[in-house]
C-alpha positions in Angstrom: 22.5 -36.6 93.3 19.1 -37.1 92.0 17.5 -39.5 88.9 18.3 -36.5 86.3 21.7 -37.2 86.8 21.3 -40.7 85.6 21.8 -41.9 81.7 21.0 -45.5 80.7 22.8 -46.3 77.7 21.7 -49.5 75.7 23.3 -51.7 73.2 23.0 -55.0 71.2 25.2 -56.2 73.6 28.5 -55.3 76.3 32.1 -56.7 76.1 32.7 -55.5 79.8 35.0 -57.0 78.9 35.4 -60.0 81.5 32.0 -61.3 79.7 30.0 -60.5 77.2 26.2 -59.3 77.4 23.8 -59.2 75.4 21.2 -56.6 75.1 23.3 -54.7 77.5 22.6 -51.6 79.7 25.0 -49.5 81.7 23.7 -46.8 84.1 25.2 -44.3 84.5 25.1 -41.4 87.4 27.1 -38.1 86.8 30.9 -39.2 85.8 30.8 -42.9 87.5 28.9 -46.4 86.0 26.0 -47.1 89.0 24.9 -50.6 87.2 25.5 -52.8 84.2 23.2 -55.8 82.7 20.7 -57.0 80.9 18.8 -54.5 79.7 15.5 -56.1 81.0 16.7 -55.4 84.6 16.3 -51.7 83.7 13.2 -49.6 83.6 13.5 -46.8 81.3 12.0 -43.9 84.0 10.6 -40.5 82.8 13.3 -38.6 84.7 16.3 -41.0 83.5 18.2 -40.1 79.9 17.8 -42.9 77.4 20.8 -43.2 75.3 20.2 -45.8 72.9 22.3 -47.3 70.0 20.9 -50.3 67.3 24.0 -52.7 66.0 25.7 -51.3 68.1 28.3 -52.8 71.0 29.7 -50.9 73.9 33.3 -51.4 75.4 35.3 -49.7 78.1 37.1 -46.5 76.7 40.1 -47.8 75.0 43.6 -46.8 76.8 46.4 -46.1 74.8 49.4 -46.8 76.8 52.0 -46.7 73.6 51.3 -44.0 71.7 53.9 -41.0 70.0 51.4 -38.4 68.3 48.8 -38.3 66.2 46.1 -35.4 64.2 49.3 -33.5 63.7 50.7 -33.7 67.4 54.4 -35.3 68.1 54.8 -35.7 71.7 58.2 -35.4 71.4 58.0 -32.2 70.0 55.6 -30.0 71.6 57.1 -26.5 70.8 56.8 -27.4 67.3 54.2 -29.5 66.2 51.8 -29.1 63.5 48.7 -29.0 65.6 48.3 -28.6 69.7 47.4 -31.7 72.6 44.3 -30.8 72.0 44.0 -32.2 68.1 45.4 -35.2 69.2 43.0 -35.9 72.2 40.1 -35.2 69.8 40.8 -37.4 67.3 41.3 -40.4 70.0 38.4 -40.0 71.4 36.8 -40.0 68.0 38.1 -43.3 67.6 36.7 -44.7 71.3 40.0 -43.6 73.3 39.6 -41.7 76.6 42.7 -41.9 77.9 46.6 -42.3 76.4 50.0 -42.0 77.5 52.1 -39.0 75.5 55.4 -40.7 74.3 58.5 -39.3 73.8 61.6 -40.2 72.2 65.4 -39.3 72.5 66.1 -36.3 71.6 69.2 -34.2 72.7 69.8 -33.5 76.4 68.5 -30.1 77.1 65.4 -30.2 74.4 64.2 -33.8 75.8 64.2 -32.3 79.5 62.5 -29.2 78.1 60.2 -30.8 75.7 59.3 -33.2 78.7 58.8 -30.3 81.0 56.1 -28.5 78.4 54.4 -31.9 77.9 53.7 -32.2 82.0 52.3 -28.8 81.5 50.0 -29.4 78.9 48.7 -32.8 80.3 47.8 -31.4 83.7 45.2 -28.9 82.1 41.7 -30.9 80.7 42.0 -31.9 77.5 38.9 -31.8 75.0 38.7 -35.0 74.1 40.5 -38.4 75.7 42.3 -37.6 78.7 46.5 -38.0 79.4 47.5 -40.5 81.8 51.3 -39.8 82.3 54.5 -39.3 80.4 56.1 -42.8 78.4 59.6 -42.2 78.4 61.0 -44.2 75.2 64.8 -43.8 76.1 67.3 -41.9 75.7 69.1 -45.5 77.4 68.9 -47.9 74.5 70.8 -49.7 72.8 71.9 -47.9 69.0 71.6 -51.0 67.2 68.1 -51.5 67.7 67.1 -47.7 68.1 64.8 -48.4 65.0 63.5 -44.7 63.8 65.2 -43.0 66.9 67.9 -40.4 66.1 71.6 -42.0 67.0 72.8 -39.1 68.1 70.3 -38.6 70.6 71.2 -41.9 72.8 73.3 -42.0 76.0 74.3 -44.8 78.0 72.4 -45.3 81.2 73.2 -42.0 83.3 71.4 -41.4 86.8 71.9 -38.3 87.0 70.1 -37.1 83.3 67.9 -39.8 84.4 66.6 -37.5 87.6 66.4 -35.1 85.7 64.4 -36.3 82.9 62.3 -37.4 86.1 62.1 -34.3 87.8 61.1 -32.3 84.5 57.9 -34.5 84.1 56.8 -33.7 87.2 55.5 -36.9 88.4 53.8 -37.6 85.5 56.5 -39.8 83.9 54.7 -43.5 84.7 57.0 -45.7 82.3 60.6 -45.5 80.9 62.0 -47.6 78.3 65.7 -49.3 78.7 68.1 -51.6 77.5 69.1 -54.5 79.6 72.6 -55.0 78.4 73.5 -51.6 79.6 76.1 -50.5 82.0 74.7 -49.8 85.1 71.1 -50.5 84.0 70.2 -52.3 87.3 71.0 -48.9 89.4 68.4 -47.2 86.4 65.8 -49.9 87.0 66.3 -49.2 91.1 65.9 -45.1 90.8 62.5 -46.0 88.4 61.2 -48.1 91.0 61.8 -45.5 93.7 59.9 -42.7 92.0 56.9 -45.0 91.2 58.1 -45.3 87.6 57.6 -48.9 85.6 61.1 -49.9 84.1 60.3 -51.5 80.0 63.1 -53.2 78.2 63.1 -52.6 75.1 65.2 -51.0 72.1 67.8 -53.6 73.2 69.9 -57.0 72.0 70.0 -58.2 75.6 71.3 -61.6 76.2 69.4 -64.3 78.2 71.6 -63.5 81.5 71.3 -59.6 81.2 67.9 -59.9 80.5 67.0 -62.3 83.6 69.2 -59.7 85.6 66.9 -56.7 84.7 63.9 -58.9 85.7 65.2 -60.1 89.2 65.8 -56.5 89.8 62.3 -55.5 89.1 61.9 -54.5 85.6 58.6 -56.6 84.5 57.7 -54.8 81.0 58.6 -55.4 77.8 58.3 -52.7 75.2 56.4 -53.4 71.9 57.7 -57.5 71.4 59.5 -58.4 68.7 60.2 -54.9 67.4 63.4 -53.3 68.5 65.3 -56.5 69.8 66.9 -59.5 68.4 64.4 -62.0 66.9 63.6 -65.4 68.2 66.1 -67.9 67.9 67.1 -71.9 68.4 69.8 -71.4 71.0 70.1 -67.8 71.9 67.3 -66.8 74.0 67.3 -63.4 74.7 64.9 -60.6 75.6 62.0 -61.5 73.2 61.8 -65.3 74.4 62.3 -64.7 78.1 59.3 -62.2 77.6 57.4 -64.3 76.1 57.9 -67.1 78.8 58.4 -65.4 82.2 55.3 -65.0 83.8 56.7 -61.5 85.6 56.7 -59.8 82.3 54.1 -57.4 80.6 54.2 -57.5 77.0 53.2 -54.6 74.1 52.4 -55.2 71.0 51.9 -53.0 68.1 48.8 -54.5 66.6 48.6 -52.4 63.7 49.1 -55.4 61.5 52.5 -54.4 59.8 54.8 -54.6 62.5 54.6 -58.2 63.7 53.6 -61.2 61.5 50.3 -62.3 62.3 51.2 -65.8 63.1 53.6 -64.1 66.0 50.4 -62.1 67.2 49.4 -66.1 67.6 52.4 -66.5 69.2 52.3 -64.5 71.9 48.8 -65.3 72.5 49.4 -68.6 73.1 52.5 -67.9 75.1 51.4 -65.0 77.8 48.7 -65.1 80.5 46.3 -63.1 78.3 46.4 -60.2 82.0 49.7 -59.8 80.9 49.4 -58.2 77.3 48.7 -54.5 76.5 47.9 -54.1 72.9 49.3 -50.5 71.9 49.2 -48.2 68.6 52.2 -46.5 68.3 50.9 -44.5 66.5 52.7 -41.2 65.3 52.0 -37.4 64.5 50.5 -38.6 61.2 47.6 -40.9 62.4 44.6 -39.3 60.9 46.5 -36.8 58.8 47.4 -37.1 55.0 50.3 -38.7 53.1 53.0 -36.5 53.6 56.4 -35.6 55.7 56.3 -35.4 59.6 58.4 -36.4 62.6 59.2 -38.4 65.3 61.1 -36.2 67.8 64.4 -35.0 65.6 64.0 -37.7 62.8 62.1 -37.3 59.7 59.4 -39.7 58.4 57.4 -40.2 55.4 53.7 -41.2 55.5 52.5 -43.1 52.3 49.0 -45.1 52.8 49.2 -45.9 56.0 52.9 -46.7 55.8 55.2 -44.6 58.1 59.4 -44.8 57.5 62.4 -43.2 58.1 64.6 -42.4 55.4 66.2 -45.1 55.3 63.2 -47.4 55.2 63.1 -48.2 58.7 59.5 -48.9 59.9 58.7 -45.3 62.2 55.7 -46.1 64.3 52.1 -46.3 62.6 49.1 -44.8 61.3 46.8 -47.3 62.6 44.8 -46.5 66.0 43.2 -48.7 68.2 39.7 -49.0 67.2 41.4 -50.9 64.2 43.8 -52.4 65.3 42.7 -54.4 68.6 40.8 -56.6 65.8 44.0 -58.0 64.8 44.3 -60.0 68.2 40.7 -61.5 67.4 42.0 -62.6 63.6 45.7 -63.2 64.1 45.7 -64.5 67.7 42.5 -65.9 68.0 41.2 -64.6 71.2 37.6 -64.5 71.8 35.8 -60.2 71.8 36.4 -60.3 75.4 39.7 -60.9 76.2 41.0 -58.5 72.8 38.9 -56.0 74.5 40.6 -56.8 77.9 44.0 -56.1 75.9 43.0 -52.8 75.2 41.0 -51.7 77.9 41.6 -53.5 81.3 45.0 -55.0 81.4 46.7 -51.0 80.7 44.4 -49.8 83.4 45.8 -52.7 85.9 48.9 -52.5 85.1 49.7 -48.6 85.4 47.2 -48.9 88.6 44.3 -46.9 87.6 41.3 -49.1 89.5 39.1 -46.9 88.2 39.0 -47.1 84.6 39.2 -49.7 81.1 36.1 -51.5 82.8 32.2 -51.5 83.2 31.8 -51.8 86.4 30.0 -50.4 89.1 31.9 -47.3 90.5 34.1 -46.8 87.9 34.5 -44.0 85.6 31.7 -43.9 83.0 34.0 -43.9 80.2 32.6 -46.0 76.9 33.0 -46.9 73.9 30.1 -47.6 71.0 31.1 -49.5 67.9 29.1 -50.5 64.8 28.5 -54.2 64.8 29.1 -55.0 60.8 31.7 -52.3 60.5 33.4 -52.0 63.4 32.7 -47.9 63.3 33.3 -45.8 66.3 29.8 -44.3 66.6 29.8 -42.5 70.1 32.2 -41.9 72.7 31.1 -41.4 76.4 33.7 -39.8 78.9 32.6 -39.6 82.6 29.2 -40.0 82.0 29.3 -36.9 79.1 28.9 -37.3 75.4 31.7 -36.1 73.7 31.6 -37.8 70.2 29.0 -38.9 68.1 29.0 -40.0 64.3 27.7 -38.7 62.2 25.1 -40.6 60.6 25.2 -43.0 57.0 
């Protein structure tokens, strides 16, 4: 590969997002990051593209390891949905995501194995915009009292044998399944996951302190959007939010749209996890980036007013708010410095689902970045393996 492969794209400064530096450079050569620094270790060479951006900062591609839908795509509703896979991995990487994971929610037996199957399908192909890592399973096993927007009808108790099949219909792209603790025969659930290379989440779930420490000894070590969809701290009863919070084994989500979870919890859980050991996710839904209006979440219903998403009832159902956004919230509500909110959004999904390759600039990794506006926090270009593939327009 010769020097006209190479791009050298500068910035105010990197979050890499171990450190932050300024004035930063990252040289890139076809689809892979070949060096990152100062930029005054670079010399801008005739035959070498010079991408450069003024206030302006560059992070890894976001991941999105959370996330149900969004420009008018439900991912649990393929067949169906307003707009194709494609609308929705546009949009993302509008907003400085390259890569998600599709997430789907109870539905009822046969269209949840065949909406799974089409959404395999349709992720295997190259997407135009951010790229799909794998299938999040979000049930069917979960508990009914804390199903939050989730259609009733639509959960089971723990069954192996629908769970091989749900299994078998992704393909080998389902990376992460959602359960409840406290259910029968949850441990043999969290055994088959394991054995097919799939990371057991509890979540959706009222889990007691011993059936929670169970799941855990038996290898379930992910914890699905904290503090929603599970009994809320208290005094004496520790349960599944606490032990996450505490046990070192456990990855935590949290929805960091700034409506789900106070933002003195945000603090919280800060203060309380090894900062490697939080993802910070969307959950967003079909109706990010669309208007006000009526849309779904698999079989339920939900109304979109101002950034507010609800079931009928009134029941929070996912968000409208992405990650570019959100991620921000963990800098004013938890307090962490650029570099480790970045981390939450970039690095620590990549580690944890085992992609070595991605959600850091570093050399060898995949040239996938992410330029913002310094005062505004703007997306203002996305680069995906080493290709433009969203820029702003200017103001």
């Amino acid at each position: 590969m010769n020097s006209k492969s190479r791009k050298l794209f500068l910035a105010d400064y990197l979050l890499t997002p171990s450190q932050r530096i300024e004035s930063g450079a990252v040289l890139c050569e076809g689809d892979k990051i070949l060096a990152v620094g100062g930029e005054s270790a670079f010399s801008e060479e005739d035959k070498i593209e010079v991408v450069r951006l003024p206030n302006a900062y560059v992070t890894p591609g976001f991941i999105d390891s959370h996330i149900h839908g969004a420009g008018g795509f439900d991912c649990s509703s393929v067949k169906t949905s307003i707009n194709p896979i494609d609308a929705m991995s546009r949009l993302l990487v509008e907003r400085g995501i390259t890569a998600f994971m599709p997430t789907v929610v109870a539905s009822a037996h046969k269209t949840m194995l065949d909406n799974i199957s089409r959404l395999a399908a349709e992720i295997t192909r190259e997407l135009p915009g951010a790229d799909a890592l794998g299938i999040n399973l979000e049930g069917p096993f979960i508990n009914p009292a804390k199903r939050g927007a989730q259609d009733e009808s639509a959960i089971v108790e723990v069954d192996l044998g629908f769970a091989r099949e749900l299994i078998a219909a992704g393909n080998g792209l389902v990376k992460i399944m959602t359960f409840a603790p406290e259910l029968d025969n949850s441990t043999g659930l969290i055994e088959l996951l394991l054995e097919n290379h799939i990371r057991p989440s509890m979540g959706h779930s009222i889990a007691d302190e011993p059936q929670t420490l169970r799941a855990i000894d038996a290898g379930a070590n992910h914890c699905t959007h904290l503090f929603n969809g599970m009994q809320p701290l208290h005094q004496r009863d520790m349960g599944l939010a606490g032990i996450a919070l505490l046990d070192p084994r456990v990855t935590i989500e949290l929805i960091i749209d700034g409506r789900h979870v106070h933002p003195r919890m945000v603090d919280l859980a800060c203060r309380c996890k090894a900062l490697d050991k939080l993802i910070g996710i969307s959950d967003c839904t079909m109706a990010a980036g669309m208007p006000n209006g009526e849309y779904r979440i698999g079989p339920s219903s939900i109304t979109v007013r101002d950034g507010f998403s609800q079931t009928e009832s009134g029941v929070l159902a996912g968000t409208t708010t992405m990650l570019d956004t959100g991620w921000h919230s963990l800098m004013s509500c938890g307090h962490l410095p650029d570099t480790l909110a970045a981390q939450a959004v970039t690095g620590n999904p990549a580690a944890v689902f085992g992609y070595s390759d991605r959600g850091l600039l570093r050399p060898g990794c995949r040239a996938d970045l992410a330029f913002f506006e310094r005062k505004t926090n703007r997306a203002l270009m996305t680069v995906r393996q080493g290709e433009v593939v969203f820029k702003a327009e200017q103001k």
